[in-house]
Structures are given as structure tokens and as C-alpha cells.
C-alpha positions in Angstrom: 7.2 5.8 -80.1 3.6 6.0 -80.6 1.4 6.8 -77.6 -1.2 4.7 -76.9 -4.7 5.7 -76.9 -6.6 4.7 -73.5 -8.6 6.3 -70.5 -7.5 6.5 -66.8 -10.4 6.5 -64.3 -10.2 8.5 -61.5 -11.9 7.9 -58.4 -12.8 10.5 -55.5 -11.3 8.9 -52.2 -13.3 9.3 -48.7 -11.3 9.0 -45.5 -11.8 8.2 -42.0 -11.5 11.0 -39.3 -9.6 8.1 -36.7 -6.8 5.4 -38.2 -6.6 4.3 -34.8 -10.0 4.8 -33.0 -8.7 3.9 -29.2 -4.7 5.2 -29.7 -1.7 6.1 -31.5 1.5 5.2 -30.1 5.1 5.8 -30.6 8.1 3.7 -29.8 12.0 4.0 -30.7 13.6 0.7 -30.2 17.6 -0.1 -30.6 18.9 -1.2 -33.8 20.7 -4.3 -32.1 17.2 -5.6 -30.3 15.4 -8.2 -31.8 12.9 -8.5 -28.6 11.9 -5.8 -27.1 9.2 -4.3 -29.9 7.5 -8.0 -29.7 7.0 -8.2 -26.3 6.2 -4.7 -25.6 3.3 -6.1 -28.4 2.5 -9.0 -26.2 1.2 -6.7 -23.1 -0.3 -4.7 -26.1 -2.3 -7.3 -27.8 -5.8 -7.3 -25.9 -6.1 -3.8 -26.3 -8.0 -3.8 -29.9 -7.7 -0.2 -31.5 -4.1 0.7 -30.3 -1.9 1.0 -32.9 2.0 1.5 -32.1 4.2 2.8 -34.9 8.2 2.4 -34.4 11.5 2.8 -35.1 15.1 2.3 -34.3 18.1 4.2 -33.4 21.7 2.4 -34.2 23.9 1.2 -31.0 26.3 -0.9 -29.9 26.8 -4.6 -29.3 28.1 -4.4 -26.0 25.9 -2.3 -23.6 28.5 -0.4 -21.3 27.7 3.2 -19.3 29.4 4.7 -21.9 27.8 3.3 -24.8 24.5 3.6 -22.8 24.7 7.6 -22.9 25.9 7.6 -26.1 22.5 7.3 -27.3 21.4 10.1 -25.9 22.1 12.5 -29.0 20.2 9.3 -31.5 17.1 9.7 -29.7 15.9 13.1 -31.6 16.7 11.7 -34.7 14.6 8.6 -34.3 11.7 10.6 -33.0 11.6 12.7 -36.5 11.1 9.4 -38.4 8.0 8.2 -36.0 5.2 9.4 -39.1 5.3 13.2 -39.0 2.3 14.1 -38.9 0.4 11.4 -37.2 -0.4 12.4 -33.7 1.0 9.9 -31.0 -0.4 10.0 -27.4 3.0 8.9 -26.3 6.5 7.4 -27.2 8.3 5.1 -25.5 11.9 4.7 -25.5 12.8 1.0 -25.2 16.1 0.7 -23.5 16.2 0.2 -19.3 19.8 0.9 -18.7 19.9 3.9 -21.0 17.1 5.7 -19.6 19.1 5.6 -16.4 22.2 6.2 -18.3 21.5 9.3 -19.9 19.0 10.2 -17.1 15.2 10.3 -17.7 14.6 14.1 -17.6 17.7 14.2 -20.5 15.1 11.5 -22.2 12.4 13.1 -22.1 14.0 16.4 -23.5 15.3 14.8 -26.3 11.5 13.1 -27.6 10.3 16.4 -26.6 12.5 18.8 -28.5 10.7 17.1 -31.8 7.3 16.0 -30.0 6.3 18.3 -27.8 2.4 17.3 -28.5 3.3 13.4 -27.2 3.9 12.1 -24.0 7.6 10.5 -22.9 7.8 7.1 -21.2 10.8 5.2 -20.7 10.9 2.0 -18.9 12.4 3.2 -15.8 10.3 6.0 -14.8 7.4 3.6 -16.0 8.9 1.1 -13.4 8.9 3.6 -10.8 5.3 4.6 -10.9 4.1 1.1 -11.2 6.2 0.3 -7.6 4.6 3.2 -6.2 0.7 2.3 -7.0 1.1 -1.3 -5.7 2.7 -0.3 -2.8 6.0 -1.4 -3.2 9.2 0.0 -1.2 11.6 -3.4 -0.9 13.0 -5.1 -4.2 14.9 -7.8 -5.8 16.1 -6.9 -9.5 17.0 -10.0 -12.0 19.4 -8.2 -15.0 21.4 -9.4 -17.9 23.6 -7.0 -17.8 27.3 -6.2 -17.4 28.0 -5.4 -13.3 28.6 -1.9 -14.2 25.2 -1.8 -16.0 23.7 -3.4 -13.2 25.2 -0.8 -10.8 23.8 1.9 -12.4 19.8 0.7 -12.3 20.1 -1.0 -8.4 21.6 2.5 -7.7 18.8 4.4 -9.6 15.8 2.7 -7.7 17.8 3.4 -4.1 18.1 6.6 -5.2 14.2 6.8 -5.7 14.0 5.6 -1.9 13.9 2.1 -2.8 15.4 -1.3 -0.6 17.3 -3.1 -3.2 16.9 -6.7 -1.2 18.8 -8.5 -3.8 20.0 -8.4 -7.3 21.3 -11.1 -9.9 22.2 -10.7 -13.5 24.1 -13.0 -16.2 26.9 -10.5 -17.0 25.9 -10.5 -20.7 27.2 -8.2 -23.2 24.3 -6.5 -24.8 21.5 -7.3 -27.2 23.2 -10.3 -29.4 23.1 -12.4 -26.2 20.4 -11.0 -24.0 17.9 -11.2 -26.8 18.3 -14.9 -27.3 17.6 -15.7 -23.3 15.3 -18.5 -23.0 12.5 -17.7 -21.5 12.4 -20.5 -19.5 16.0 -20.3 -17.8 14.5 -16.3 -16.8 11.6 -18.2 -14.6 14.3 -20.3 -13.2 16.6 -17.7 -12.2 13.3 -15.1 -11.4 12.8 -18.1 -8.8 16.0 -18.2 -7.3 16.6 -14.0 -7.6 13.3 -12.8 -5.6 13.9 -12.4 -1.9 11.7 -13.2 0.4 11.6 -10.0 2.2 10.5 -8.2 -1.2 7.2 -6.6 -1.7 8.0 -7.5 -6.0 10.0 -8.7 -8.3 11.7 -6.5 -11.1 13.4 -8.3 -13.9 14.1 -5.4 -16.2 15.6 -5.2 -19.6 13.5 -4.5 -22.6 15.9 -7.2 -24.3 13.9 -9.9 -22.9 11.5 -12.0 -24.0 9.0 -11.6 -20.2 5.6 -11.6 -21.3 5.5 -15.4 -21.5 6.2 -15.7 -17.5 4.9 -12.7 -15.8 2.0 -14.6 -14.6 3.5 -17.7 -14.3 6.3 -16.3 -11.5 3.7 -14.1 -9.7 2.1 -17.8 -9.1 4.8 -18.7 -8.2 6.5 -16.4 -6.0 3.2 -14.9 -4.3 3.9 -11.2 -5.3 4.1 -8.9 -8.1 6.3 -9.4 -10.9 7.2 -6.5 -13.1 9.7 -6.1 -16.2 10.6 -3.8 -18.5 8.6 -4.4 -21.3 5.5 -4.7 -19.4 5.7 -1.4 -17.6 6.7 0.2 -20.8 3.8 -1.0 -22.1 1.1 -0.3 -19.3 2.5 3.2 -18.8 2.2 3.9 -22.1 -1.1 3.1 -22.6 -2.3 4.8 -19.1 -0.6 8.1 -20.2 -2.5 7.7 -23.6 -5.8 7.3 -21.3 -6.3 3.7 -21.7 -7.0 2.0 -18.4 -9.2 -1.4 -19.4 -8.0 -3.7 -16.5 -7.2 -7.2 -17.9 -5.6 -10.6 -16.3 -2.9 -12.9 -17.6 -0.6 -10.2 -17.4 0.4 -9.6 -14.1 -1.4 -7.9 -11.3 0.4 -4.3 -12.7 -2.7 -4.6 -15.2 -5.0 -5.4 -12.5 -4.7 -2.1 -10.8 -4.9 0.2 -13.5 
């Protein structure tokens, strides 16, 4: 073979300091979840120069207590594939049930143990603050979940000194279904799910498509609405220092 005779250019580079001038955040989603990355985006989008970097950790189809705190031991090995390197201000772990599942101190130890530099969020401790700065103490709770599943959040947020007023879910599997919910039939049942007697309405599984009616049903129902994906996504970005208050998005990002 004869080598060919020819010239390679190089060129010095110059970087920036900043990819993300506002942000960086981190975010492990499920394998089986097809929704919950793209709406936690939605509540993201008017907040130019926050960047969110994910990935995913396998799980089940069928979202039981037990397959709910199997994920505990994935979460590490998610968190090692989030860029190394890259600071992240925090990470979010996008699953409702499991946080309360595995327990959110056991969370946060496990995105600790490889990022102890970035902050942990889940969307149930996320949940909990957010009821706490609007003032909220009484509850109704729309789910998809299995009853057992449901059991375990209604029992989390008494725990938390919380007045669970009333709670509804579809008894769905896991993801394959849940994910697929039309947003539309959530309004309607949001409707029929919120007590009067509650200070908010929490319709919570990251599975769900939400950011579409969040407005929409606090119109409608005269109080806060909050879901998963939206406190996920506002807790986030207050822990990362990013407190712009915007509209369309529910009064959570009023009061910020």
C-alpha cells in the first residue's frame, strides 16, 4: 500500500469557561417511562440557560412496593453515568412512589454516595416543601397507581402532618399504561378527585403527561394544583438558585 502524501491542519481550539451559563442539572429517569423527562422539560422550558442532562435506571413494568424499593440499589449506578465531570447543581430522581418506597433520606444517600458536590431532589420531598410554602395542610391526591401504591404515598403525606381529604387513582400497572394517560381524562378526573375542603390538589406521578393542565384545573378548581413533575422541576431549579417567578405554570411558580 502506498501512503499518500497530504497535510492535516491543525487548529488551536478556545473554550468557554460556562456550557450552561444559568445551570446544570441532573435527572435519572426509569427505563420504562416515556413521560416523565418531557414534562419535567415543559416546567423547564422558560428558563433559557438551564441545561438538564439525564439518564435511566432499568425497572419493572408493573410498579408494586416491592419493585418500587428494588430500585433503590440502581440509583448509584445511574448517577455515575450523569457526565462525570460536569458539575450539576442538583439531580432529580424521577419516580413518586419510589422515593417513598425506598424512603427519601435512602434516596438521597444513594445520589450522594457518587455526587456529593450536587444537590438531591425527589418528587416527594419536593412536593412537601412546595405544600408547606403555600400554606397547605388539607389534601386530595389523584394517582394511577395500584391501591398498594397509592397506600404508601396517602400514608407518607399523613405522616408529614398532612389531611389526606380524599384520594382517587386508576389502579394502573406501571409506566406502559400510565404513560399513555390522556391528558384530558386527568382534568376530568382532577375535577371530580379535589375536595372541596382542600387547600390543593396533588396529582402525583412523574408518569404523567401534567404540564398541559396545571393551569387549566387551578381555573378551574380555585386552588393550587401541584404534580409530580412540576415540583420536581421547581425544586430543582430553586435548590440550583434559580428563582425567576413565571405564570402559565401554576401558582407553585408564582411564589418562588
Amino acid at each position: 500500500m502506498s501512503q499518500k502524501n497530504r497535510s492535516l491542519d491543525l487548529y488551536s481550539p478556545r473554550y468557554r469557561d460556562i456550557i450552561n451559563p444559568i445551570a446544570s442539572l441532573g435527572f435519572v429517569g426509569l427505563a420504562t417511562d416515556r413521560a416523565s423527562h418531557l414534562d419535567f422539560m415543559h416546567f423547564l422550558r422558560p428558563f433559557e440557560g438551564v441545561a438538564v442532562h439525564n439518564t435511566r435506571i432499568p425497572f419493572a413494568p408493573v410498579a408494586t412496593p416491592e419493585t418500587l424499593q428494588a430500585l433503590e440499589h440502581r440509583i448509584a449506578d445511574g448517577v455515575e453515568l450523569l457526565v462525570p465531570g460536569q458539575p450539576l447543581a442538583t439531580i432529580s430522581f424521577s419516580c413518586t412512589a419510589a422515593s417513598v418506597a425506598i424512603g427519601v433520606e435512602r434516596v438521597h444517600a444513594a445520589i450522594r454516595s457518587v455526587r456529593s458536590d450536587s444537590i438531591p431532589v425527589t418528587p416527594i420531598d419536593a412536593a412537601t416543601e412546595a405544600f408547606r410554602l403555600l400554606g397547605i395542610r388539607h389534601l386530595s391526591v389523584l394517582m394511577p397507581y395500584r391501591v398498594e401504591t397509592c397506600a404508601l404515598v396517602l400514608d407518607h403525606f399523613e405522616a408529614q402532618d398532612f389531611v389526606i381529604d380524599r384520594g382517587g387513582s386508576f389502579n394502573l400497572d406501571g409506566d406502559p399504561e400510565m404513560n399513555r394517560m390522556d391528558p384530558e381524562r386527568i382534568f376530568e378526573a382532577a375535577l371530580e378527585a379535589c375536595a372541596k375542603t382542600s387547600d390543593a390538589l396533588f396529582i402525583s406521578c412523574t408518569g404523567w403527561m401534567t404540564h398541559p393542565v396545571v393551569d387549566r384545573l387551578e381555573k378551574a378548581l380555585g386552588k393550587p394544583v401541584l404534580t409530580s413533575n412540576q415540583v420536581l422541576a421547581w425544586r430543582a431549579l430553586r435548590a440550583a438558585g434559580v428563582s425567576r417567578q413565571i405564570s402559565g405554570q401554576g401558582q407553585l411558580f408564582q411564589n418562588t
